[in-house]
CHARMM-style PDB file with segment names, atoms N, HN, CA, C and O in Angstrom:
ATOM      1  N   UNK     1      12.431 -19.306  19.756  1.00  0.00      PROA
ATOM      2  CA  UNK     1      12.761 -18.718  18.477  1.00  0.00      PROA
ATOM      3  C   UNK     1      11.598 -17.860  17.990  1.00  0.00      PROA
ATOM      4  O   UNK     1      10.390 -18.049  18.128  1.00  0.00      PROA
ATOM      5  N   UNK     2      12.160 -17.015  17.476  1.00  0.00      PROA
ATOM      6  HN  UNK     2      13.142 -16.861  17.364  1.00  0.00      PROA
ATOM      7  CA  UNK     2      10.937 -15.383  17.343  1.00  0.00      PROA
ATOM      8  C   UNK     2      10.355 -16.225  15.388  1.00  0.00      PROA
ATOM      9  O   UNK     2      11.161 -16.378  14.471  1.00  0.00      PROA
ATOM     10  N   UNK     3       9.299 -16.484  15.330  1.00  0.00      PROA
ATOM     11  HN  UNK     3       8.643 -16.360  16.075  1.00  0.00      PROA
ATOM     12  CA  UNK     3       9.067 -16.394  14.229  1.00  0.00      PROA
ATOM     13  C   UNK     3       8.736 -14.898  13.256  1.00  0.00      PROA
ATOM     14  O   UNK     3       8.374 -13.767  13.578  1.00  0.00      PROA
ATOM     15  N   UNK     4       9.080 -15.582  11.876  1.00  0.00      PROA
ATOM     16  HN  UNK     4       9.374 -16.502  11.614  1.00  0.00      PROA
ATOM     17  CA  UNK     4       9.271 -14.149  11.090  1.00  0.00      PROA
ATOM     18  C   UNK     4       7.808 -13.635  10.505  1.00  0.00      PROA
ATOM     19  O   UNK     4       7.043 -14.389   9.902  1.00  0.00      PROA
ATOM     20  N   UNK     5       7.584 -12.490  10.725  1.00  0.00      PROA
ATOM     21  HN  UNK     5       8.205 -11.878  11.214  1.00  0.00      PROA
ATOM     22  CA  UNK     5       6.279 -12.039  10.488  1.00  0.00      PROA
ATOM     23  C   UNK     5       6.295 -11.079   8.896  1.00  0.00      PROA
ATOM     24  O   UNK     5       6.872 -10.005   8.730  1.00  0.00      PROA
ATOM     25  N   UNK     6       5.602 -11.735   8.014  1.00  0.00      PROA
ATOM     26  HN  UNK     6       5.134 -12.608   8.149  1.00  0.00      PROA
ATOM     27  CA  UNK     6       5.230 -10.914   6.959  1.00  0.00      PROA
ATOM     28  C   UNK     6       4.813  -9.613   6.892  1.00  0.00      PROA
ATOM     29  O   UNK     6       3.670  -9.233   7.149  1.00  0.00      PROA
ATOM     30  N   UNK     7       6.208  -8.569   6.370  1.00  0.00      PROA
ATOM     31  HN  UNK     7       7.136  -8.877   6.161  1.00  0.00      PROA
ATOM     32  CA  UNK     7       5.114  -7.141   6.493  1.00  0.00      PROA
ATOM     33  C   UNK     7       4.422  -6.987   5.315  1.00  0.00      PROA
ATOM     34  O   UNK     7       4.712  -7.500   4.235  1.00  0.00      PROA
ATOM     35  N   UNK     8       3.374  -6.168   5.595  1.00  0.00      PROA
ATOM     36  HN  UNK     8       3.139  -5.751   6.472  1.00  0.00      PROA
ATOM     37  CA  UNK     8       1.878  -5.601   4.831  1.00  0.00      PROA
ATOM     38  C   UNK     8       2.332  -4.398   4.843  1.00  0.00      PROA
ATOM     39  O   UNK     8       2.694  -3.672   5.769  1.00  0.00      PROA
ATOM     40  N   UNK     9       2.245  -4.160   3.016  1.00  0.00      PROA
ATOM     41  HN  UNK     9       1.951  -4.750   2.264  1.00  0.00      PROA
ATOM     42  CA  UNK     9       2.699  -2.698   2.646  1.00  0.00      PROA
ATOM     43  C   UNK     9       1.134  -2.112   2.039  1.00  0.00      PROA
ATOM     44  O   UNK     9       0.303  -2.903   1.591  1.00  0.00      PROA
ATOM     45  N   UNK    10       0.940  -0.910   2.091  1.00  0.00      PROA
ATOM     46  HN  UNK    10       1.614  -0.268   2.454  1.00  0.00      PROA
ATOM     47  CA  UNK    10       0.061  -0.292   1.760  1.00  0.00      PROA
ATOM     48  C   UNK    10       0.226   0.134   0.100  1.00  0.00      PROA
ATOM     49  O   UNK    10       0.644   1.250  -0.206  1.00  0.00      PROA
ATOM     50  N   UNK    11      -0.003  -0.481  -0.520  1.00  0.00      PROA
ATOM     51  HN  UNK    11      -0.343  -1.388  -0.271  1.00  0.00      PROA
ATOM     52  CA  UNK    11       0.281   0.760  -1.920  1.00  0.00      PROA
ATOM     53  C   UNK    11      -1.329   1.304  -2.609  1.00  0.00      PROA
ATOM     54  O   UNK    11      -2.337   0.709  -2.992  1.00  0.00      PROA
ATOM     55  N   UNK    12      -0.889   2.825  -2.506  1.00  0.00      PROA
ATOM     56  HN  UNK    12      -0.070   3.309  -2.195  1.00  0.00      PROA
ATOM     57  CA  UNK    12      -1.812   3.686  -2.651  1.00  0.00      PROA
ATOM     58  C   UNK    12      -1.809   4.601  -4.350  1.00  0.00      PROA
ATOM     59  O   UNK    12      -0.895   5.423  -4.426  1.00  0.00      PROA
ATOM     60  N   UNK    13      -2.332   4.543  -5.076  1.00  0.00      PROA
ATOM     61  HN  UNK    13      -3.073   3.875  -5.014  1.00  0.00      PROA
ATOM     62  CA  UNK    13      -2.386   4.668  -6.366  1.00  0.00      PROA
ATOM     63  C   UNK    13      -3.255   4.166  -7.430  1.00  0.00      PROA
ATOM     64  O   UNK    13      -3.954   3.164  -7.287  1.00  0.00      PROA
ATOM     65  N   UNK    14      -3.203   4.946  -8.621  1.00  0.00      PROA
ATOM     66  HN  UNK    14      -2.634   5.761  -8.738  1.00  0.00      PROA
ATOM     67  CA  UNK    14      -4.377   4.852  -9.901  1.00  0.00      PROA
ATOM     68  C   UNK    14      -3.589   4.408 -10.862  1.00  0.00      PROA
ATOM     69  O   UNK    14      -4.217   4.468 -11.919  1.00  0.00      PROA
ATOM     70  N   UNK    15      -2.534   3.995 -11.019  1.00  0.00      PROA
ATOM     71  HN  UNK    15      -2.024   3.946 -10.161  1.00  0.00      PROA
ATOM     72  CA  UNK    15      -2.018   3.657 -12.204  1.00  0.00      PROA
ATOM     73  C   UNK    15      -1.801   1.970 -12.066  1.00  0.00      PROA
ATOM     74  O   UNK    15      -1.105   1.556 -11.139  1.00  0.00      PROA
ATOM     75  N   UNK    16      -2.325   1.163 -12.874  1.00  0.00      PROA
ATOM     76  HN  UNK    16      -2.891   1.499 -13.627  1.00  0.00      PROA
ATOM     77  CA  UNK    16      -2.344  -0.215 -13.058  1.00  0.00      PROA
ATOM     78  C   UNK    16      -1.259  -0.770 -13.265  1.00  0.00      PROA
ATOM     79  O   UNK    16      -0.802  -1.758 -12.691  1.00  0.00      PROA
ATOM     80  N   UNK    17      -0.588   0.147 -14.492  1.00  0.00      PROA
ATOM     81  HN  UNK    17      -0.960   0.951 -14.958  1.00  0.00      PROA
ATOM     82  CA  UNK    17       0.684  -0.836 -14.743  1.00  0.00      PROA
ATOM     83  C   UNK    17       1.569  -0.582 -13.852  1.00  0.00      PROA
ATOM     84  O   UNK    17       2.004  -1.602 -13.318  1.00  0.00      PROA
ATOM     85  N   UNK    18       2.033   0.445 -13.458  1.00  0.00      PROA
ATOM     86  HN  UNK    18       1.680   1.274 -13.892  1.00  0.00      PROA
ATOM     87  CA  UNK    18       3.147   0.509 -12.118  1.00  0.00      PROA
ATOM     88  C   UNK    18       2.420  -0.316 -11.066  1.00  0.00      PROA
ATOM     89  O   UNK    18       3.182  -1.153 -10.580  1.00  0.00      PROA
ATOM     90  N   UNK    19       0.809  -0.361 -10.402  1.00  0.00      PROA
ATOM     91  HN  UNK    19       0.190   0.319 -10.797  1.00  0.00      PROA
ATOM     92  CA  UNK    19       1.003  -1.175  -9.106  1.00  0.00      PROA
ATOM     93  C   UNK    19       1.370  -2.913  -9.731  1.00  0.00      PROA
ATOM     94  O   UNK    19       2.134  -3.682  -9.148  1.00  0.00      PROA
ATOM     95  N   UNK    20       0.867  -3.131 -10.593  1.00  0.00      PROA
ATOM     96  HN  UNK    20       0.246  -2.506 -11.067  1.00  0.00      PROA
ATOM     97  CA  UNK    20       1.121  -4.540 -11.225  1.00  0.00      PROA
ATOM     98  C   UNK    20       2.721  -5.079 -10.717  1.00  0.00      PROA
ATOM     99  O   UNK    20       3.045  -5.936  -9.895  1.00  0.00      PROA
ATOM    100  N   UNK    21       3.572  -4.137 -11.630  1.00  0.00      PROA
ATOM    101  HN  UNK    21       3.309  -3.441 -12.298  1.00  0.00      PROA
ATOM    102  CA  UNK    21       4.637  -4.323 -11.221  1.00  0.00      PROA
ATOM    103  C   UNK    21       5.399  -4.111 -10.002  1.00  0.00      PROA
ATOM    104  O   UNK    21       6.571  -4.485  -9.973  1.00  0.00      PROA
ATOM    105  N   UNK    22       4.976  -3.667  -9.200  1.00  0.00      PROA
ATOM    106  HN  UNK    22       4.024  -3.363  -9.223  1.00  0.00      PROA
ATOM    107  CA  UNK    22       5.119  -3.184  -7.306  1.00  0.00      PROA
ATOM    108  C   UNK    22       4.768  -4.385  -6.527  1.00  0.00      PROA
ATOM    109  O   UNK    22       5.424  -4.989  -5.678  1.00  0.00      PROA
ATOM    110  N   UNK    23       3.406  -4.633  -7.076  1.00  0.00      PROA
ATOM    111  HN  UNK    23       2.873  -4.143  -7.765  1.00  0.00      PROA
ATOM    112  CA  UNK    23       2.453  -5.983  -6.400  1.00  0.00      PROA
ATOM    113  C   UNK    23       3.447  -6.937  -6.191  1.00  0.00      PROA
ATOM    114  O   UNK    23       3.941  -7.388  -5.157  1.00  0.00      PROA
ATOM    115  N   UNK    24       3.709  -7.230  -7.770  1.00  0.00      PROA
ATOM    116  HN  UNK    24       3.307  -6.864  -8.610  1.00  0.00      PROA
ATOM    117  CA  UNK    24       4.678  -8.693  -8.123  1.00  0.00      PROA
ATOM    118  C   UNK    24       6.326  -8.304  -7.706  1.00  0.00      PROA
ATOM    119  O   UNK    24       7.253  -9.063  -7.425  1.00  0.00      PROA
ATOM    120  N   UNK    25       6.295  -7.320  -7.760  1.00  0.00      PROA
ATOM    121  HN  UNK    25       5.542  -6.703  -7.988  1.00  0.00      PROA
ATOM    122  CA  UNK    25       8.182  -7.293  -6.961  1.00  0.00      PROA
ATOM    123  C   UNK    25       7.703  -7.720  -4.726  1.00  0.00      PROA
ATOM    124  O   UNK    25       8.082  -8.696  -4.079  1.00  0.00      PROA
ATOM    125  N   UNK    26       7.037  -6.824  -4.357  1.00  0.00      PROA
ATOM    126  HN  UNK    26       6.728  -6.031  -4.882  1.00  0.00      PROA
ATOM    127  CA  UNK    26       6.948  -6.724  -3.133  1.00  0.00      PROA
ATOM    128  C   UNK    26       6.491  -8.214  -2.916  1.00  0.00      PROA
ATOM    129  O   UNK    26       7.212  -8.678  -2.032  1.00  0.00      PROA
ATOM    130  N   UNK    27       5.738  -8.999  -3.285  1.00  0.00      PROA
ATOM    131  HN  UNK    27       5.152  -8.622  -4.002  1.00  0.00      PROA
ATOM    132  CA  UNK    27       5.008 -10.345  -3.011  1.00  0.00      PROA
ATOM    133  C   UNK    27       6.212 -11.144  -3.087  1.00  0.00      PROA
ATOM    134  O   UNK    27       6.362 -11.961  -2.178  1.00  0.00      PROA
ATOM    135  N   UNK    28       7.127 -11.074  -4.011  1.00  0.00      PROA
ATOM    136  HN  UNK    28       7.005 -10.411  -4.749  1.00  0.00      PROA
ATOM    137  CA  UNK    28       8.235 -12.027  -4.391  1.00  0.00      PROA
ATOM    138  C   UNK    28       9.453 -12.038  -3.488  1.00  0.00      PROA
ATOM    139  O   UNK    28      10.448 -12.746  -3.637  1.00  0.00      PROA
ATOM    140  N   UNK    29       9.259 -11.265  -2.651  1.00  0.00      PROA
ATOM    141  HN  UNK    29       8.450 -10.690  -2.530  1.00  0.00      PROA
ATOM    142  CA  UNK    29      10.088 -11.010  -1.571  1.00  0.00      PROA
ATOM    143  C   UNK    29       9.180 -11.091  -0.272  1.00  0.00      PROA
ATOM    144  O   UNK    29       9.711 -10.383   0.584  1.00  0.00      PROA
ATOM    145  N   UNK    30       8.272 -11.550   0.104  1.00  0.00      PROA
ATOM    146  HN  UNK    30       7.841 -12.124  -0.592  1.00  0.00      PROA
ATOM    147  CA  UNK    30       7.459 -11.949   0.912  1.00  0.00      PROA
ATOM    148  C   UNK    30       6.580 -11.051   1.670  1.00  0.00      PROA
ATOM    149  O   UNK    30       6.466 -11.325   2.865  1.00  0.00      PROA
ATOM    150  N   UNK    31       5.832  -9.873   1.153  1.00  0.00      PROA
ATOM    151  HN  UNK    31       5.925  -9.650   0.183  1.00  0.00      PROA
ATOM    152  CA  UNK    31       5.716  -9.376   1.756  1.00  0.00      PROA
ATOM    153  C   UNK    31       4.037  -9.471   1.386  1.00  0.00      PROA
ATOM    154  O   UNK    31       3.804 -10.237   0.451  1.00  0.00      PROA
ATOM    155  N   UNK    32       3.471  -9.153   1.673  1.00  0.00      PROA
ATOM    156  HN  UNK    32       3.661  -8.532   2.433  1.00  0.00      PROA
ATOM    157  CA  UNK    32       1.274  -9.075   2.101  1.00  0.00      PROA
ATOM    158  C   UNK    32       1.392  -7.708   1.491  1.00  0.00      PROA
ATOM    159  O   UNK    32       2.054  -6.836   2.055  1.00  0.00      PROA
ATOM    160  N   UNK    33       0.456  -7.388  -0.216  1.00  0.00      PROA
ATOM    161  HN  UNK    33      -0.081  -8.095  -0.674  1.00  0.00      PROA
ATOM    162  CA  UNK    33       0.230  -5.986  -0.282  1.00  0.00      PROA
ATOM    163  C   UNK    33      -1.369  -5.742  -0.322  1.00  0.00      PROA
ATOM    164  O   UNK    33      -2.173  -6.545  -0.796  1.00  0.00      PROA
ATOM    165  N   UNK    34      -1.662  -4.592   0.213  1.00  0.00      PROA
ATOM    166  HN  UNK    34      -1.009  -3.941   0.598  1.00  0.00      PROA
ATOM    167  CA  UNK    34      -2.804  -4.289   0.242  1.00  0.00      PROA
ATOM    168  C   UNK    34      -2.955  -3.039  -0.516  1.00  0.00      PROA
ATOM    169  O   UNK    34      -2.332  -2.044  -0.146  1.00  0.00      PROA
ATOM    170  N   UNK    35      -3.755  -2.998  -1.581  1.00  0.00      PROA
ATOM    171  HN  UNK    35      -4.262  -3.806  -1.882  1.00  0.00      PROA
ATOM    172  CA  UNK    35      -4.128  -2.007  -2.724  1.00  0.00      PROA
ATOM    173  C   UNK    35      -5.433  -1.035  -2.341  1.00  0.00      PROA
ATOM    174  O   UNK    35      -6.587  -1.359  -2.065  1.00  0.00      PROA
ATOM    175  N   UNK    36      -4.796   0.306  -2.434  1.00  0.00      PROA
ATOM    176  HN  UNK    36      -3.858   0.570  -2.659  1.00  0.00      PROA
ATOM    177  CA  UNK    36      -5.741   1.305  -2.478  1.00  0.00      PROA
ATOM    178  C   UNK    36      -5.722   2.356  -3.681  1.00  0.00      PROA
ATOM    179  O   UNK    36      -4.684   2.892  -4.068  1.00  0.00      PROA
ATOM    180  N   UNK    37      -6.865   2.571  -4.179  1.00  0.00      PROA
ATOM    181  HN  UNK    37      -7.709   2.137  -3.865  1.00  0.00      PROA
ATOM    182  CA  UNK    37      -7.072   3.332  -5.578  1.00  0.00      PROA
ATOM    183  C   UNK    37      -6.939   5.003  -5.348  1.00  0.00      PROA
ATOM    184  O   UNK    37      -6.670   5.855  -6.195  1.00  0.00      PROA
ATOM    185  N   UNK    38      -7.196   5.159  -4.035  1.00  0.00      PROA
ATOM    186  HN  UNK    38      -7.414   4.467  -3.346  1.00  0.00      PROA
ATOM    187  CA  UNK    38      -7.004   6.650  -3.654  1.00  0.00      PROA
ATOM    188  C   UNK    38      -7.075   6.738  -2.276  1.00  0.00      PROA
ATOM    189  O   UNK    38      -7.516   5.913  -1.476  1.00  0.00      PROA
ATOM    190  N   UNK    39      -6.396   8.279  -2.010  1.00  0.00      PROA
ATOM    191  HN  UNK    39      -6.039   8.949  -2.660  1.00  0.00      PROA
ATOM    192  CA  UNK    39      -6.293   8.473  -0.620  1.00  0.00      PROA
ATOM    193  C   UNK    39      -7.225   8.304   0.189  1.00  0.00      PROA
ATOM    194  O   UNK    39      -6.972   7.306   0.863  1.00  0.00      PROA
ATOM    195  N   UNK    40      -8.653   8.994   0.618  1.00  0.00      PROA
ATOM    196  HN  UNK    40      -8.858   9.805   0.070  1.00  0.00      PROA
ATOM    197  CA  UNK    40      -9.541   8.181   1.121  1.00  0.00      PROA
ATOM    198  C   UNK    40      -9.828   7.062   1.241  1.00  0.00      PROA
ATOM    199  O   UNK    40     -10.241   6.872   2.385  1.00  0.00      PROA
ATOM    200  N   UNK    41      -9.833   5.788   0.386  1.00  0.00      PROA
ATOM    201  HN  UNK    41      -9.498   5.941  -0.543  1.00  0.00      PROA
ATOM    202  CA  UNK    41      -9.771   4.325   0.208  1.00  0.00      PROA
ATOM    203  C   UNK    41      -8.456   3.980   1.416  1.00  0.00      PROA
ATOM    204  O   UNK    41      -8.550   3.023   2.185  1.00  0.00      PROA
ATOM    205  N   UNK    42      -7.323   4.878   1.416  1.00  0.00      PROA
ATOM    206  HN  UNK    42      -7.247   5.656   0.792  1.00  0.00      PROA
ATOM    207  CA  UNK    42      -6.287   4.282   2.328  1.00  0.00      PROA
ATOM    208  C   UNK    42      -6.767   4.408   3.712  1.00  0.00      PROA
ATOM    209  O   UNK    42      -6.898   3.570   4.604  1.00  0.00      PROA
ATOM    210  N   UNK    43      -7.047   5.962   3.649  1.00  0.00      PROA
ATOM    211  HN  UNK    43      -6.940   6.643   2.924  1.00  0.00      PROA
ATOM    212  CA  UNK    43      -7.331   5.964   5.204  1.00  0.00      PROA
ATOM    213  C   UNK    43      -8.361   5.103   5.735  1.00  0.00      PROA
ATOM    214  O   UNK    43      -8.102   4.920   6.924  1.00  0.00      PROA
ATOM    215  N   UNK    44      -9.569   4.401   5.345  1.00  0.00      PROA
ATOM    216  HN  UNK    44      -9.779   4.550   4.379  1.00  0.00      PROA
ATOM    217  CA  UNK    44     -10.404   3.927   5.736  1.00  0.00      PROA
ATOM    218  C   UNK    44      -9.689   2.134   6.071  1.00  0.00      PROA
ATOM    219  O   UNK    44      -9.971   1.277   6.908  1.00  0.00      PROA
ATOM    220  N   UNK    45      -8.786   2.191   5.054  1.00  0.00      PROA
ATOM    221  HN  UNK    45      -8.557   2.887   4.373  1.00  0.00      PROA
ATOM    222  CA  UNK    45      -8.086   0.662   5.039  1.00  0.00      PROA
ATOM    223  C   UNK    45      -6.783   1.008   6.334  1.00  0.00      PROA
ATOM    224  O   UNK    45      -6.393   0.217   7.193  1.00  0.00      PROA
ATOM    225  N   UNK    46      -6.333   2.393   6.113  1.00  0.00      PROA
ATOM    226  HN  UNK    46      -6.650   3.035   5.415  1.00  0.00      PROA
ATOM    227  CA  UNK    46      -5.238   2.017   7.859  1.00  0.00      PROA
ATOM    228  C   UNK    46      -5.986   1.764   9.087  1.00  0.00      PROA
ATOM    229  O   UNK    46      -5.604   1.269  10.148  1.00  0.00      PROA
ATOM    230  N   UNK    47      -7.429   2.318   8.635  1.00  0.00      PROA
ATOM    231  HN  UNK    47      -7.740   2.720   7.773  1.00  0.00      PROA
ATOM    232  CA  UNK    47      -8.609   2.502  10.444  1.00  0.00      PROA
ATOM    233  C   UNK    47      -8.502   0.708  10.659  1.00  0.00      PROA
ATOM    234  O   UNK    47      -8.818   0.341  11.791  1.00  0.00      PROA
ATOM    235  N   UNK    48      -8.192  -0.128   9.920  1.00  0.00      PROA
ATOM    236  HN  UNK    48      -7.935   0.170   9.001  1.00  0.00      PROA
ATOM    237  CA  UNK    48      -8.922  -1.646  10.197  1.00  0.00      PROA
ATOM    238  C   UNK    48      -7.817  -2.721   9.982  1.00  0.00      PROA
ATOM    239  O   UNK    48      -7.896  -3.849  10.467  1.00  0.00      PROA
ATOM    240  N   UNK    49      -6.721  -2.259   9.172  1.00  0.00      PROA
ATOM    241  HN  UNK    49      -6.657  -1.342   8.777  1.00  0.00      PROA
ATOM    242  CA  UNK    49      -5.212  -2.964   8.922  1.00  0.00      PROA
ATOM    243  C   UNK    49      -4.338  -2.489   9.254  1.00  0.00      PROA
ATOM    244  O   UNK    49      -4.143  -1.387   8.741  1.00  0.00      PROA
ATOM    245  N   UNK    50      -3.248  -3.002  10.318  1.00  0.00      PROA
ATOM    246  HN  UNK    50      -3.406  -3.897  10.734  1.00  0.00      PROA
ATOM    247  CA  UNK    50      -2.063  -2.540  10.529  1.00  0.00      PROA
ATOM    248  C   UNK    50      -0.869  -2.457   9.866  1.00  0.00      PROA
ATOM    249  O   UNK    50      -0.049  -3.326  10.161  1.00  0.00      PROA
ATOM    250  N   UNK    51      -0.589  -1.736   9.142  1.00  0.00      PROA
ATOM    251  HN  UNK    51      -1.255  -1.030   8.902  1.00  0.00      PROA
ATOM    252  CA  UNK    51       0.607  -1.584   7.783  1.00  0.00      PROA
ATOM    253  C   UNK    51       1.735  -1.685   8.223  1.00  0.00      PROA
ATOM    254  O   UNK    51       1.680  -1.564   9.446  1.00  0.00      PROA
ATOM    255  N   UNK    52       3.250  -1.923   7.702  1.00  0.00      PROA
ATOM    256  HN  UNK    52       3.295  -2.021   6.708  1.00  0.00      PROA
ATOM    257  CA  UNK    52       4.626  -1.649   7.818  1.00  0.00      PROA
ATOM    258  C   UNK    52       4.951  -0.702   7.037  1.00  0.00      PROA
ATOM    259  O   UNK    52       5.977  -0.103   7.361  1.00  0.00      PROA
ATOM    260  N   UNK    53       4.547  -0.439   6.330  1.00  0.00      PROA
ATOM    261  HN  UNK    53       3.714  -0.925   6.067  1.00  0.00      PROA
ATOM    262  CA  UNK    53       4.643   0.191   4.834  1.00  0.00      PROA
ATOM    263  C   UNK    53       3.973   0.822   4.166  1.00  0.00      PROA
ATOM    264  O   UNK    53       2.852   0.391   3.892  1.00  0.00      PROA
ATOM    265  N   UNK    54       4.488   2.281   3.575  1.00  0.00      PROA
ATOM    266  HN  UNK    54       5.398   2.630   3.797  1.00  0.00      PROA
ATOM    267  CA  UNK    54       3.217   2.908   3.045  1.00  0.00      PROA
ATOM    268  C   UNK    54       3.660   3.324   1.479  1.00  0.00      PROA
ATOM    269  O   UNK    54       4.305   4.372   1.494  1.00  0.00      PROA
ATOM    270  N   UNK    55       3.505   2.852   0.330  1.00  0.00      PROA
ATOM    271  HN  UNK    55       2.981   2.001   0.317  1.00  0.00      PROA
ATOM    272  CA  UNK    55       4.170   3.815  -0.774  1.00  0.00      PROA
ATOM    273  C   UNK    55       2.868   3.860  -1.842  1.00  0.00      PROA
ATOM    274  O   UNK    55       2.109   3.038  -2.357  1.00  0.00      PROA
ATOM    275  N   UNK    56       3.105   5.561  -1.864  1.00  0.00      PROA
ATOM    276  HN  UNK    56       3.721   6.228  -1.445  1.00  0.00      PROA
ATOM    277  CA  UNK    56       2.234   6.213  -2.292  1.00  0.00      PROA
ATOM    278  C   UNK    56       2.826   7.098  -3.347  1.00  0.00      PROA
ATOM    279  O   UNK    56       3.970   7.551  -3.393  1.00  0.00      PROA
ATOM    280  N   UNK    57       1.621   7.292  -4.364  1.00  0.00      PROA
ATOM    281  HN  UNK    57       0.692   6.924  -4.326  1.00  0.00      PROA
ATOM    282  CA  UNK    57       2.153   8.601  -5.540  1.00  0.00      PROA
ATOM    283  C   UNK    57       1.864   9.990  -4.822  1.00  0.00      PROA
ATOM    284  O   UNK    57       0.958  10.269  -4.036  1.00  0.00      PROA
ATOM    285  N   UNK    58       2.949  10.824  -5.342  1.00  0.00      PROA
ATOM    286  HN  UNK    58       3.685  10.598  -5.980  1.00  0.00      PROA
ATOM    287  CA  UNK    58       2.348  11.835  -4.606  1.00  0.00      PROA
ATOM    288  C   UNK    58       1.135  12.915  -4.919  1.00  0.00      PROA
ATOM    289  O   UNK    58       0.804  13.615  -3.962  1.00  0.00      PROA
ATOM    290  N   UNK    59       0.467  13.107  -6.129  1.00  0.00      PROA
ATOM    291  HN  UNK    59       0.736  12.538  -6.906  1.00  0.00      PROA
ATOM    292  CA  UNK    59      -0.884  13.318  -6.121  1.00  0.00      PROA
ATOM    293  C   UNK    59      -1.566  12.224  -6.174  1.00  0.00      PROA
ATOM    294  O   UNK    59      -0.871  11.275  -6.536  1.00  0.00      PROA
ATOM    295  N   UNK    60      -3.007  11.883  -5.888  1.00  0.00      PROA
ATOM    296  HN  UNK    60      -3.572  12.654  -5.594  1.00  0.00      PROA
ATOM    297  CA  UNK    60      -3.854  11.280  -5.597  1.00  0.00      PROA
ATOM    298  C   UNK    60      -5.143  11.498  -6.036  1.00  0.00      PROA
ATOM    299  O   UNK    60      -5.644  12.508  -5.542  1.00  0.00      PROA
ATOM    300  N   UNK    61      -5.714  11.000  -6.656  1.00  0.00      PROA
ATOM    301  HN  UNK    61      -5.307  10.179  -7.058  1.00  0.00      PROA
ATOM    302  CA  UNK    61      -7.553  11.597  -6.828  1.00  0.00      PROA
ATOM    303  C   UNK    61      -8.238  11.474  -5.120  1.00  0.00      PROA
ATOM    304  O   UNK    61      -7.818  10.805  -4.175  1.00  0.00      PROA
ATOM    305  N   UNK    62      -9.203  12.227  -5.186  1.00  0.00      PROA
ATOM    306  HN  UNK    62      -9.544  12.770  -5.953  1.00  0.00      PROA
ATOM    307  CA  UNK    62      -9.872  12.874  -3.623  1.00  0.00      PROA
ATOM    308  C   UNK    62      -8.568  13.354  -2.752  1.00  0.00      PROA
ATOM    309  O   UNK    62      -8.917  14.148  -1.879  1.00  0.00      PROA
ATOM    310  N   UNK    63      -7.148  13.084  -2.752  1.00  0.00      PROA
ATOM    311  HN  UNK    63      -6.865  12.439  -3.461  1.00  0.00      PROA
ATOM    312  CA  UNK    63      -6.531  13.942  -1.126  1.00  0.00      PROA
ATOM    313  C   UNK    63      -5.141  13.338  -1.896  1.00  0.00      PROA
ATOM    314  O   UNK    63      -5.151  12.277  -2.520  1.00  0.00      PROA
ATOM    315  N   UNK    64      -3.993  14.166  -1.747  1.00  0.00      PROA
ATOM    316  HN  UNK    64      -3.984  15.028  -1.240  1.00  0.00      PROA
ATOM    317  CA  UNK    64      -2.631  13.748  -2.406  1.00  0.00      PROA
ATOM    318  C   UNK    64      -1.989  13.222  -1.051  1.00  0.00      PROA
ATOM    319  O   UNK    64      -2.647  13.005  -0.033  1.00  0.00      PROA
ATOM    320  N   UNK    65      -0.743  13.062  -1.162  1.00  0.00      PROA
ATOM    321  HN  UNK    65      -0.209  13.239  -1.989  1.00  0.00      PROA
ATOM    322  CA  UNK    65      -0.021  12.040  -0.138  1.00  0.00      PROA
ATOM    323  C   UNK    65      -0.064  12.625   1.534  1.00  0.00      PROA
ATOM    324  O   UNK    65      -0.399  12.108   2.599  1.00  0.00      PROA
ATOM    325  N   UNK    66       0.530  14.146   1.081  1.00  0.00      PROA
ATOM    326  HN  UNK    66       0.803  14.566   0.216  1.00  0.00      PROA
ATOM    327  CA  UNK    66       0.886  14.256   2.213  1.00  0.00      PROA
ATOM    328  C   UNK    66      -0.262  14.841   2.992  1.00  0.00      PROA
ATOM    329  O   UNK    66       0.127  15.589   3.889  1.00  0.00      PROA
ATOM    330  N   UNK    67      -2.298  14.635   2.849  1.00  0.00      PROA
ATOM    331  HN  UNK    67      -2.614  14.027   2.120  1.00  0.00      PROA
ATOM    332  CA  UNK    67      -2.576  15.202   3.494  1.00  0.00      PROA
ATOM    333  C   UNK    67      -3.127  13.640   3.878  1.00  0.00      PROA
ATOM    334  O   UNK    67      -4.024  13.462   4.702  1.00  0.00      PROA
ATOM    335  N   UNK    68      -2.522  12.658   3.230  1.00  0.00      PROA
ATOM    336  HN  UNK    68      -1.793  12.803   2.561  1.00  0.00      PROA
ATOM    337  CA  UNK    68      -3.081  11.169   3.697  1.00  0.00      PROA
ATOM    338  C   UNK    68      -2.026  10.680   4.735  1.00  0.00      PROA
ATOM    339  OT1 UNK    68      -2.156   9.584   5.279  1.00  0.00      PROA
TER     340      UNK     68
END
């Protein structure tokens, strides 16, 4: 029997009260989130964690989504 593996979502963003509420929805459904404050902060966190999941705002302080 395949055990079930928790995915790890990336959420990438500056706004507190939306990740608050992201954190606590995604966790409550079982999932591992890992918080980044800006695009650089992500990329350095995908070099060392393997993600399922990436949700991001689409500007960013230092680099917006799509050049992350």
């Amino acid at each position: 029997m395949q055990q079930k593996r928790n995915r790890v979502v990336l959420l990438v963003g500056d706004v507190q009260g939306i990740n608050r509420q992201l954190i606590q929805f995604l966790e409550s459904i079982g999932n591992k989130v890992i918080i980044s404050k800006d695009g650089m902060d992500a990329l350095d966190k995908l070099r060392s964690v393997a993600v399922d999941l990436i949700i991001t705002r689409l500007i960013l302080p230092t680099m917006d989504c799509l050049d992350l």
